[in-house]
C-alpha positions in Angstrom: 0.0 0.0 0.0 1.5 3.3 -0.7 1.4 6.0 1.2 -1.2 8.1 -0.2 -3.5 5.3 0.5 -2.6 4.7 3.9 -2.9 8.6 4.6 -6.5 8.6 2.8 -9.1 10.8 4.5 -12.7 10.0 3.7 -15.2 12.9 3.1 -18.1 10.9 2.2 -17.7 7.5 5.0 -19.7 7.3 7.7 -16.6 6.2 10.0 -18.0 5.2 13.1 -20.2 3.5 11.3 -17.9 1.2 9.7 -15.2 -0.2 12.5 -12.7 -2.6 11.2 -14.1 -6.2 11.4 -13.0 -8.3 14.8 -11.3 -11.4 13.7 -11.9 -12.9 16.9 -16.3 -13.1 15.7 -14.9 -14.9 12.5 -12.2 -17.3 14.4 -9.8 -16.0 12.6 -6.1 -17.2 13.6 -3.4 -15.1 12.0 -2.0 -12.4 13.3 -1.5 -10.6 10.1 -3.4 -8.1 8.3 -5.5 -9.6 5.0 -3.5 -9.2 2.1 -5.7 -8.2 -0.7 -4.8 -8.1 -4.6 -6.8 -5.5 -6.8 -7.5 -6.0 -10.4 -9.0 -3.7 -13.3 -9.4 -3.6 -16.7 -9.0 -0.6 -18.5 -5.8 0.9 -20.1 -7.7 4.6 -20.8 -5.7 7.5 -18.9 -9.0 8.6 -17.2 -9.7 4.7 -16.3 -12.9 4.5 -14.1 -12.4 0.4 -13.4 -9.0 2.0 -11.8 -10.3 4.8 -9.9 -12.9 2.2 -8.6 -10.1 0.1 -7.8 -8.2 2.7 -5.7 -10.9 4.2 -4.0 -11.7 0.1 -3.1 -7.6 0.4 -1.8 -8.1 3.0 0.5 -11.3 1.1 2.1 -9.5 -2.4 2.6 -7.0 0.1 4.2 -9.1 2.1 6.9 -10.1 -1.4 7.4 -6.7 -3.2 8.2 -5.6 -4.6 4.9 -2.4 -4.9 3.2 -3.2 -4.0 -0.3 -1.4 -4.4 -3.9 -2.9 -2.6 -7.3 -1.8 -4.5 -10.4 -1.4 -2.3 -13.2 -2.0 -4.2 -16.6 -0.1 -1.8 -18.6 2.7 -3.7 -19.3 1.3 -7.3 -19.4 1.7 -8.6 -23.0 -1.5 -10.3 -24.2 -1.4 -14.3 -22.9 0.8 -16.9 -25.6 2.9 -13.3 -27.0 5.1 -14.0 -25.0 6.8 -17.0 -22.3 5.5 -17.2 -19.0 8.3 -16.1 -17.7 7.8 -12.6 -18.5 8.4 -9.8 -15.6 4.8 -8.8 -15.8 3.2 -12.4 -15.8 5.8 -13.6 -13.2 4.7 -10.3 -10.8 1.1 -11.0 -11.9 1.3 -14.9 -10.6 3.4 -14.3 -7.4 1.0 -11.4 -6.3 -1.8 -13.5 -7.1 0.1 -16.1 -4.8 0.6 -13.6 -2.0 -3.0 -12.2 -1.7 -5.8 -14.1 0.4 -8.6 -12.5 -1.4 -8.9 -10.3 -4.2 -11.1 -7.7 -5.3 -11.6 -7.9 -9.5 -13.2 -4.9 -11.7 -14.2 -4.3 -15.3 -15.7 -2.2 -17.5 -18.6 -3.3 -19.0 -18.1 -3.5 -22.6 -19.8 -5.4 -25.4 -21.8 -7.1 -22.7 -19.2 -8.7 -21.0 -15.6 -7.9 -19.2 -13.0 -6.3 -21.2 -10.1 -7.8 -22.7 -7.7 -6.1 -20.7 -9.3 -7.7 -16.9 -9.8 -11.0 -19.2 -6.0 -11.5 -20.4 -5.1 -11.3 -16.5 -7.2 -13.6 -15.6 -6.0 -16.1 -18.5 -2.4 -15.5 -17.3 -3.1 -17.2 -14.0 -2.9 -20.4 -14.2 -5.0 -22.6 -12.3 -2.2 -25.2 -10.9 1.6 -24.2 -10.6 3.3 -27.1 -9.9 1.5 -27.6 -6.3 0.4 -23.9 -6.0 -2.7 -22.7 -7.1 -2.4 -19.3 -7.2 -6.1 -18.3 -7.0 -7.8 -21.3 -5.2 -9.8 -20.5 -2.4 -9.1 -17.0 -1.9 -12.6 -14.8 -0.8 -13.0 -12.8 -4.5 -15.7 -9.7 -4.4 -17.1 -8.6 -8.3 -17.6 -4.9 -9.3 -18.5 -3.4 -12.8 -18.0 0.3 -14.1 -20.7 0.9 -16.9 -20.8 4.4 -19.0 -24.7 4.0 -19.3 -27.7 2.6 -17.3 -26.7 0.1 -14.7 -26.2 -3.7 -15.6 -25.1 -6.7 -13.9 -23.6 -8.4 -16.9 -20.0 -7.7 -16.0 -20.3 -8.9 -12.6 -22.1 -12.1 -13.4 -19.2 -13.1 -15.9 -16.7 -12.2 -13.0 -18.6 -14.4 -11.1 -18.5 -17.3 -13.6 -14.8 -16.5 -13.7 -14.1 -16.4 -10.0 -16.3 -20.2 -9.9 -13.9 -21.4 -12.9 -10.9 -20.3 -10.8 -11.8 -22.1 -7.6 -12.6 -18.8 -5.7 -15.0 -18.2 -2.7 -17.0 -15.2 -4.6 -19.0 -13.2 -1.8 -22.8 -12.5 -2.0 -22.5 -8.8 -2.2 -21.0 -7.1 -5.6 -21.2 -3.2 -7.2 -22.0 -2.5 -10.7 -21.6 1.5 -10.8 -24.1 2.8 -13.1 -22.7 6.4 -15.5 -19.5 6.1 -13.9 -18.2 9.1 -15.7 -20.4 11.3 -13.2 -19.5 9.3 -10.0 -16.3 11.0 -9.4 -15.2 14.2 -8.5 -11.8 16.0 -10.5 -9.4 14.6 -8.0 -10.9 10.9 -8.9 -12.4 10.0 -5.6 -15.5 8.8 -5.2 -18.5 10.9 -4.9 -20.9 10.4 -2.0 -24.1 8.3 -3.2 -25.5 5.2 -3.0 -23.3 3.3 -5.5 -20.3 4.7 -2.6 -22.4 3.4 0.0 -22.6 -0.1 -1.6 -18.7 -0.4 -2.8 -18.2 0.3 1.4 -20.6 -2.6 2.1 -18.6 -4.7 -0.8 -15.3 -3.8 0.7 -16.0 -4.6 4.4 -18.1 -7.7 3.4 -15.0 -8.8 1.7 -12.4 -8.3 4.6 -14.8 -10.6 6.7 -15.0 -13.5 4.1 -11.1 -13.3 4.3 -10.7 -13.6 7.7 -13.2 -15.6 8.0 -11.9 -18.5 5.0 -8.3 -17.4 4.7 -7.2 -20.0 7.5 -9.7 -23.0 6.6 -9.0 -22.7 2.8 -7.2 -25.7 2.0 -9.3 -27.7 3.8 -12.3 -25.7 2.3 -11.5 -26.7 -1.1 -9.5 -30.2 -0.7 -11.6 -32.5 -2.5 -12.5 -36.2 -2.5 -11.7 -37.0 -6.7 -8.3 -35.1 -5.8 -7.4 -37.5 -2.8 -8.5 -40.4 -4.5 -6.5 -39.2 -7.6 -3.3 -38.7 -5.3 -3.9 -42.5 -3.9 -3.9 -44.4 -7.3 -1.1 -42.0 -8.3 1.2 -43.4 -5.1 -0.4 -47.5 -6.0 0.7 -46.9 -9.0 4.2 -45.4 -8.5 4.3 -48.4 -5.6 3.5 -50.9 -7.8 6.3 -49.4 -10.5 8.9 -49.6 -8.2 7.9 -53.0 -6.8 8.6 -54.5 -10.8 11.5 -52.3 -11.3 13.2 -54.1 -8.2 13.0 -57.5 -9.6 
């Protein structure tokens, strides 16, 4: 988190109204602060997706987070170029890092942007024995330029399923984005804010809440059985090898 995030003020919050969430009501066990990835999708200068993105930064940190932005400026589109690529290799070992992430698109052509889609297509869903996106808490929000729609957030959702992610409930899909922020790029007070607030601290709790349970969360019956005939097998192998 950089420090004009950690030194955000916030005109338009409500702050004793929103107290950081207590780990101790969600079990939680680590010590640590929730490390939280943020990804958007738009490559314009005046990129709403990213000013949504940053205003969600400086929420996750009144609210106790460790925070990283990916910027997908520099990421070359997925198969241009190896995987071991500075961008892709930052990309993947951020991805690794975070415990939940926060993803937001544009709405364009119905659907997520290219830009937000080629990160996602960069992460692979096994590495080795990491997978760098399995069972992390993911929350969904959408930008639009006209009336509101959900159609962004429901294919993030269908994403966030395909990559073995504990998508909250709540989302934000910011209807005439354009007019929701003010010349210095924060966020202007409404109920959109309001909801991004409720997305944000909704998110934090999910984290704590899964963040220590995920591998068991998500370990899986077909993968243990899988692993077993895998060790039979090797067994066996070695048993005819050492006649």
């Amino acid at each position: 988190m950089n420090e004009s995030i950690a030194s955000a003020t916030f005109p338009n919050l409500a702050e004793v109204s929103l107290p950081q969430p207590d780990p101790t009501l969600l079990g939680a066990v680590r010590a640590h602060p929730p490390r939280i990835l943020l990804l958007y999708g738009s490559l314009r200068p005046q990129s709403f997706s990213r000013k949504l993105a940053l205003e969600a930064e400086r929420l996750l940190g009144h609210l106790g987070c460790e925070t990283r932005v990916f910027d997908p400026h520099a990421l070359p589109m997925l198969d241009g170029v190896g995987a071991d690529h500075p961008e892709v290799q930052r990309l993947r070992a951020w991805s690794r890092w975070s415990e939940g992430q926060v993803w937001i698109s544009p709405e364009r052509h119905g659907t997520v942007t290219g830009v937000f889609k080629n990160q996602i297509d960069w992460l692979p869903l096994e590495d080795g024995s990491v997978r760098p996106t399995q069972g992390r808490a993911l929350a969904v929000m959408q930008v639009s330029g006209g009336s509101q729609s959900f159609n962004t957030v429901n294919t993030l959702r269908v994403l966030g399923r395909w990559m073995r992610m504990l998508t909250i409930p709540n989302q934000s899909s910011v209807a005439k984005a354009w007019q929701e922020f003010d010349e210095n790029g924060r966020m202007k007070p409404s109920a959109y804010y309001d909801r991004v607030v409720d997305v944000m601290e909704e998110l934090v709790k999910f984290t704590l809440l899964t963040r220590d349970r995920a591998d068991y969360l998500v370990d899986r019956y077909s993968e243990r059985k899988g692993d077993q005939e895998a060790a039979a097998l090797a067994r066996a192998a070695g048993a005819v090898a050492a006649r």
